[in-house]
LUMVEXDREN-578571 format. One record per residue (C-alpha): x, y, z; residue number from 1. Coordinates in nm, 3 decimals. Example, Ala and Ser with C-alpha at 12.3 -4.5 7.8 and 13.67 -1.06 7.14 Angstrom:
<pafis>
((1.230,-0.450,0.780),1)
((1.367,-0.106,0.714),2)
</pafis>
This chain:
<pafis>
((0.000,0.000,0.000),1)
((0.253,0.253,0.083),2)
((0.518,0.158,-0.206),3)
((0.146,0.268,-0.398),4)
((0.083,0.549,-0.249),5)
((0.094,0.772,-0.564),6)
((-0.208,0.603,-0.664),7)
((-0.218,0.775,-1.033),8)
((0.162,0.726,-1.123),9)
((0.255,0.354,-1.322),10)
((0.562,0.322,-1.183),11)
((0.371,0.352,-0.865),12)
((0.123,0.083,-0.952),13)
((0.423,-0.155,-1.092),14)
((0.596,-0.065,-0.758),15)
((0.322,-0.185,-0.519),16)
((0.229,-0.516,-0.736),17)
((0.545,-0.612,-0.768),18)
((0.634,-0.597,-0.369),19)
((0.337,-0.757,-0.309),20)
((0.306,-1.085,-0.565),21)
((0.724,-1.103,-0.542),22)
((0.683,-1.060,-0.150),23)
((0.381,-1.319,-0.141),24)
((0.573,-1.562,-0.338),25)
((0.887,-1.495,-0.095),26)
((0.627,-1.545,0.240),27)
((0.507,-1.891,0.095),28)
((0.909,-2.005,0.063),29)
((0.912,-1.867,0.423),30)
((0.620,-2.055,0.549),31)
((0.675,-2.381,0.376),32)
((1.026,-2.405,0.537),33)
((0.882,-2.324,0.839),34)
((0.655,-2.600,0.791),35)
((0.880,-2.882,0.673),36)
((1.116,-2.773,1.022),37)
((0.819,-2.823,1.194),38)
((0.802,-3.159,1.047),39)
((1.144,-3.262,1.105),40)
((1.202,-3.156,1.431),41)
((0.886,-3.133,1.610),42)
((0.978,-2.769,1.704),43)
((0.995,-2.396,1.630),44)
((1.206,-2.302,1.920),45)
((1.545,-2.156,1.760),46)
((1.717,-2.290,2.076),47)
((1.558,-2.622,2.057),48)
((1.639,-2.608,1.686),49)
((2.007,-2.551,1.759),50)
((2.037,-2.886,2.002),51)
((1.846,-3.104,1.734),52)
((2.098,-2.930,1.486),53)
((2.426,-2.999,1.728),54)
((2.281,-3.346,1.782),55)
((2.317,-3.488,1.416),56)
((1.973,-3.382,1.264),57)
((2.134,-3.105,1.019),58)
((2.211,-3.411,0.789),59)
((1.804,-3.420,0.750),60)
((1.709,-3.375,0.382),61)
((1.372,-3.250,0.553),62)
((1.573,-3.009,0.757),63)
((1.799,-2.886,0.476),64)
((1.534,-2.801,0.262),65)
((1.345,-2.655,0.526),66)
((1.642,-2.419,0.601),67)
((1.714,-2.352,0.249),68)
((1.336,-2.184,0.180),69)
((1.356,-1.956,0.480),70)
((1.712,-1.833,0.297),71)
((1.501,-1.758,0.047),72)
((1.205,-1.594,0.267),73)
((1.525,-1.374,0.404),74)
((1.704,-1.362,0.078),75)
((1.412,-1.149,-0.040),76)
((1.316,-0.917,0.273),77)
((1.731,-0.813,0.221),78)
((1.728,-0.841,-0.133),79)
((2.029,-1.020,-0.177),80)
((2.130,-1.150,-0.535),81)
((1.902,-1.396,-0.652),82)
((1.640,-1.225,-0.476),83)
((1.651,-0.914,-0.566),84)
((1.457,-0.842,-0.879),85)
((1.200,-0.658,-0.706),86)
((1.378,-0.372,-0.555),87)
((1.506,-0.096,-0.811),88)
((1.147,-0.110,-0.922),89)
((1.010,-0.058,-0.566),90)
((1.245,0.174,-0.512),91)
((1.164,0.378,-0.798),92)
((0.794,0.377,-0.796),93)
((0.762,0.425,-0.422),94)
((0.723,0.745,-0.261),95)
((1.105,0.873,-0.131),96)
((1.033,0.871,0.229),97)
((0.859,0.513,0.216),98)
((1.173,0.363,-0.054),99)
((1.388,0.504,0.316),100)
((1.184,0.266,0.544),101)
((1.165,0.014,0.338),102)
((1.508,0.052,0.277),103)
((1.644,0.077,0.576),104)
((1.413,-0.038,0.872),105)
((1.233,-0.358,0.679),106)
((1.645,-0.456,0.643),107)
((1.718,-0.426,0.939),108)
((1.467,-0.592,1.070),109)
((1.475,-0.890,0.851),110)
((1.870,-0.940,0.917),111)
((1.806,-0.911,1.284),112)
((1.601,-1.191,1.254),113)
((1.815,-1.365,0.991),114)
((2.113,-1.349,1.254),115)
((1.923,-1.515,1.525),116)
((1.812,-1.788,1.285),117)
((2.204,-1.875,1.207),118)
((2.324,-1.818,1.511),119)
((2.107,-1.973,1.760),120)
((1.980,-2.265,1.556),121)
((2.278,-2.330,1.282),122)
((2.580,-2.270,1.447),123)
((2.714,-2.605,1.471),124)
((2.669,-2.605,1.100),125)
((2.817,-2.292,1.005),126)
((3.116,-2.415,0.798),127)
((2.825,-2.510,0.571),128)
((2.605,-2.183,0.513),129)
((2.851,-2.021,0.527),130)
((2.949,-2.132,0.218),131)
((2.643,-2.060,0.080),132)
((2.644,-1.677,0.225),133)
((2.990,-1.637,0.075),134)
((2.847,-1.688,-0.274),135)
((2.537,-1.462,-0.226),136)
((2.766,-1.173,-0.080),137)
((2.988,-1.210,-0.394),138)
((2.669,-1.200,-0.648),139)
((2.494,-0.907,-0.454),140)
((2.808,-0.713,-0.430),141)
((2.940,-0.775,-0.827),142)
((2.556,-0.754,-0.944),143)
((2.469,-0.423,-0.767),144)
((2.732,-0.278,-0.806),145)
((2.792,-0.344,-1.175),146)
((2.437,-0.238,-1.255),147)
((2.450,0.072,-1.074),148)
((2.694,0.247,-1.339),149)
((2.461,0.192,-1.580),150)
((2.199,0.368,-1.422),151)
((2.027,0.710,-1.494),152)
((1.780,0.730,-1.269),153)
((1.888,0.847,-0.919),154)
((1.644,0.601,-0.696),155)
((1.732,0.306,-0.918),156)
((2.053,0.365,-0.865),157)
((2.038,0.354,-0.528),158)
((1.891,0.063,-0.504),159)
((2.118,-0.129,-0.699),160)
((2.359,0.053,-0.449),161)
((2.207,-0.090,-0.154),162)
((2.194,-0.451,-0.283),163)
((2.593,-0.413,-0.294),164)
((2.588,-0.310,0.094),165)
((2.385,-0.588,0.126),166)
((2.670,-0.796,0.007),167)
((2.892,-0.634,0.185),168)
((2.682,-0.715,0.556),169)
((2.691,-1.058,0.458),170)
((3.103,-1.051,0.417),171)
((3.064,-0.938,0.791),172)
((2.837,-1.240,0.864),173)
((3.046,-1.529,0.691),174)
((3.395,-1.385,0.872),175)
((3.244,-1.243,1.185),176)
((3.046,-1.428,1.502),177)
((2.949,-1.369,1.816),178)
((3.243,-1.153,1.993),179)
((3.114,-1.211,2.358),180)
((3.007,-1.614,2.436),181)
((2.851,-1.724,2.794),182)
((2.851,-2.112,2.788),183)
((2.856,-2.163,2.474),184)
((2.583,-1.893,2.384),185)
((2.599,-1.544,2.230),186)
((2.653,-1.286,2.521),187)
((2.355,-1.037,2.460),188)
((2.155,-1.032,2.803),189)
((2.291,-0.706,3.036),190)
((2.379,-0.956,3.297),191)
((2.634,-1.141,3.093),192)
((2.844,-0.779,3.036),193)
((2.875,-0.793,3.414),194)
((3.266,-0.738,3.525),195)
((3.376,-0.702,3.153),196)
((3.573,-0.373,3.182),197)
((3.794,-0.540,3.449),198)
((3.838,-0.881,3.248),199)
((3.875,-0.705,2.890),200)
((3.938,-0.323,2.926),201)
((3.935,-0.243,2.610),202)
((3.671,-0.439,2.488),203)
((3.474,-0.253,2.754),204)
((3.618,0.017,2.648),205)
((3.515,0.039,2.316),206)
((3.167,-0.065,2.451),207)
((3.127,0.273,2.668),208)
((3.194,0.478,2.376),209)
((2.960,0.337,2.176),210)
((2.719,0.378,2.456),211)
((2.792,0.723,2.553),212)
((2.745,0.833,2.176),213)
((2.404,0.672,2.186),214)
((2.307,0.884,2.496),215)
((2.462,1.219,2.275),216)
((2.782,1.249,2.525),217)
((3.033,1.457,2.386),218)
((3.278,1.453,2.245),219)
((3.101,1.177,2.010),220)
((2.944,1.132,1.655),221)
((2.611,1.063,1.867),222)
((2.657,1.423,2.020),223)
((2.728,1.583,1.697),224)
((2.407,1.436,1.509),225)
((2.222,1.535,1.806),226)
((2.310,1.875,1.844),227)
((2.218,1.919,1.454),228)
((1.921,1.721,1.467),229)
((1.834,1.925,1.749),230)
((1.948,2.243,1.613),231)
((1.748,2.233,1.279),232)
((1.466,2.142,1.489),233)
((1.466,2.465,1.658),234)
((1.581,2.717,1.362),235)
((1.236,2.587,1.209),236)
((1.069,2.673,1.530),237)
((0.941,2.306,1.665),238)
((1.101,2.446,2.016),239)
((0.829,2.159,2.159),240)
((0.951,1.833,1.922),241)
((1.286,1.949,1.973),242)
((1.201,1.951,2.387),243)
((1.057,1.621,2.364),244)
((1.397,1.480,2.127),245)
((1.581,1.582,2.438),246)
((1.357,1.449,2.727),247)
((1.343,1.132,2.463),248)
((1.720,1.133,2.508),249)
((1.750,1.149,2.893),250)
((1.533,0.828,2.909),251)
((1.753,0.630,2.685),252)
((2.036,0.733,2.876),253)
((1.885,0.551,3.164),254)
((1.924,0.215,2.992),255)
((2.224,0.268,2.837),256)
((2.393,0.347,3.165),257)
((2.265,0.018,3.317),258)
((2.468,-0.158,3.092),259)
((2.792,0.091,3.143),260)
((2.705,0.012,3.529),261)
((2.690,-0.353,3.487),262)
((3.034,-0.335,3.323),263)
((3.213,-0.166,3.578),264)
((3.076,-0.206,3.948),265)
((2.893,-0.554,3.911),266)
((3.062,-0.887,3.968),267)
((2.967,-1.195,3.715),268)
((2.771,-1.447,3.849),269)
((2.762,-1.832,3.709),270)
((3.011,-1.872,3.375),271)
((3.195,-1.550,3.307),272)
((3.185,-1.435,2.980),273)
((3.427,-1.503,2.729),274)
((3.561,-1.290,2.445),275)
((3.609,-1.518,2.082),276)
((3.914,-1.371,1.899),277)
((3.780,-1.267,1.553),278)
((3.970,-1.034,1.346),279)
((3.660,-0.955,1.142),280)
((3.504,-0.853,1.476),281)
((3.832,-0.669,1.595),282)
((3.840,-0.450,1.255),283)
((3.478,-0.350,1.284),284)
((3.552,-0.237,1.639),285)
((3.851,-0.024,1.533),286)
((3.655,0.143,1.220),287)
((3.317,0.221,1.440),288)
((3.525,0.331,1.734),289)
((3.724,0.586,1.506),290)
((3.443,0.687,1.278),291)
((3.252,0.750,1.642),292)
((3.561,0.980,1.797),293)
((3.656,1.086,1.426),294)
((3.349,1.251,1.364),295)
((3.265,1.398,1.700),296)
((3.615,1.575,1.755),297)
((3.635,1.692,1.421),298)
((3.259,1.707,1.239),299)
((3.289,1.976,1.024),300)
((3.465,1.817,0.736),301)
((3.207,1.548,0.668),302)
((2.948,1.756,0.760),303)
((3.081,2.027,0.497),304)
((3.055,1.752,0.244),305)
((2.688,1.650,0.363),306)
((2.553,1.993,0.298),307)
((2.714,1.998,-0.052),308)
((2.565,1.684,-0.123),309)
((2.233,1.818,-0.077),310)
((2.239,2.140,-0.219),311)
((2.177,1.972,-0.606),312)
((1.857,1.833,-0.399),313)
((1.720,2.174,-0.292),314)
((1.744,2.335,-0.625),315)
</pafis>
């Protein structure tokens, strides 16, 4: 409906069939693999999954198959090469603020999910998709990118942009992991961080940062977006939206700060976490952390560059 919104336009029509019969054919991949999991297993518990997985059943031509159609279910909610013949069209034909969402929040969503699914039910198998993730980050990245320099039309050309990044997420999934493990188990409860700045100091270092520039501490990149954000709010005179951003931004801090807490004044209890050495992981660290302090020591550069970027827009 919303890639349709422009009710009298084609390309708005082509847009919103297209998402929907290519997205309806994607759902019944989805649901069928679901199904034949189901059937194989007895179970849709990703945990439960995971045992029967590490216990021998990932051999399961029922399984297999099973697994294989949700790749494709997620293969088209990402729009990674095979599966992405729907979205310069979408793109295109949908209004520019709804191509954003769906090109940024559906995403993230879906890879969120897509994550869990690999690493809490297929881990013990992950030699073996990841074989099959290497080849769909090459095709997305040589196939969007390639078809991008041939295109004339800004939106379309995004698009095809965006299925490269997609390519390039899934480099990070195939060489990266789980940096933090508890028993055998990604580290992502608040509890598990507990006593991590005095076992790993720079881990928890880099972990603060991140967390402070979330909150909009200074001297950050979260800061720096803020204070814009912020800023433009006001020069337009929404004194009240920009207010409630900041109020909005105190209550975050609160949970942020429980984790920064839990890190540095609580003891672990049980297993103590454990840090898996990953040079994939390490390098991401080292980028974020510098593009984090990079940007909110010295903003003005990139943010120079930003507003020249957009000036063609406002013409």
């Amino acid at each position: 409906m919303l890639a349709g919104f422009f009710r009298s336009r084609i390309e708005a029509g082509e847009a919103s069939m297209k998402y929907f019969l290519l997205g309806a054919f994607a759902s019944g991949f989805f649901v069928y693999g679901i199904a034949l999991i189901y059937g194989a297993t007895g179970s849709t518990n990703l945990d439960k999954l995971g045992v029967a997985v590490a216990a021998g059943a990932g051999r399961d031509p029922l399984l297999l198959i099973g697994f294989g159609l949700l790749v494709v279910g997620f293969g088209f909610k990402i729009s990674s090469v095979p599966f992405h013949m729907w979205t310069a069209d979408v793109y295109e034909g949908a209004p520019t603020s709804v191509t954003a969402l769906i090109a940024t929040g559906s995403k993230a969503a879906a890879f969120a999910a897509f994550l869990r699914l690999l690493l809490a039910s297929l881990r013990p198998v992950q030699a073996d998709w990841a074989v099959l993730l290497w080849g769909m980050a090459v095709l997305s990245m040589t196939v969007g990118n390639v078809i991008a320099l041939a295109q004339q039309n800004l939106k379309r050309m995004l698009a095809f942009s965006s299925i490269a990044h997609v390519g390039y997420i899934l480099v990070g999934i195939v060489a990266g992991g789980a940096l933090l493990e508890r028993g055998g188990e990604e580290a992502v409860r608040i509890e598990d961080t507990a006593g991590l700045a005095n076992r790993h100091p720079l881990l928890g270092l880099a972990l603060t940062i991140f967390l402070l520039s979330l909150i909009g501490i200074p001297p950050t990149a979260g800061f720096v977006g803020k204070f814009y954000l912020f800023g433009a709010a006001v020069r337009s005179g929404y004194y009240w939206l920009a207010v409630i951003g900041v109020l909005n931004s105190a209550i975050a801090a609160y949970y942020y700060l429980r984790v920064i807490v839990s890190m540095y004044m609580r003891e672990p209890e049980g297993t103590p976490t454990s840090v898996v050495p990953s040079f994939a992981g390490a390098l991401a660290l080292v980028v974020a952390l510098w593009g984090v302090v990079q940007l909110g020591l010295l903003p003005a550069p990139l943010f120079d560059l930003a507003q020249s970027a957009v000036l063609p827009l406002l013409r």
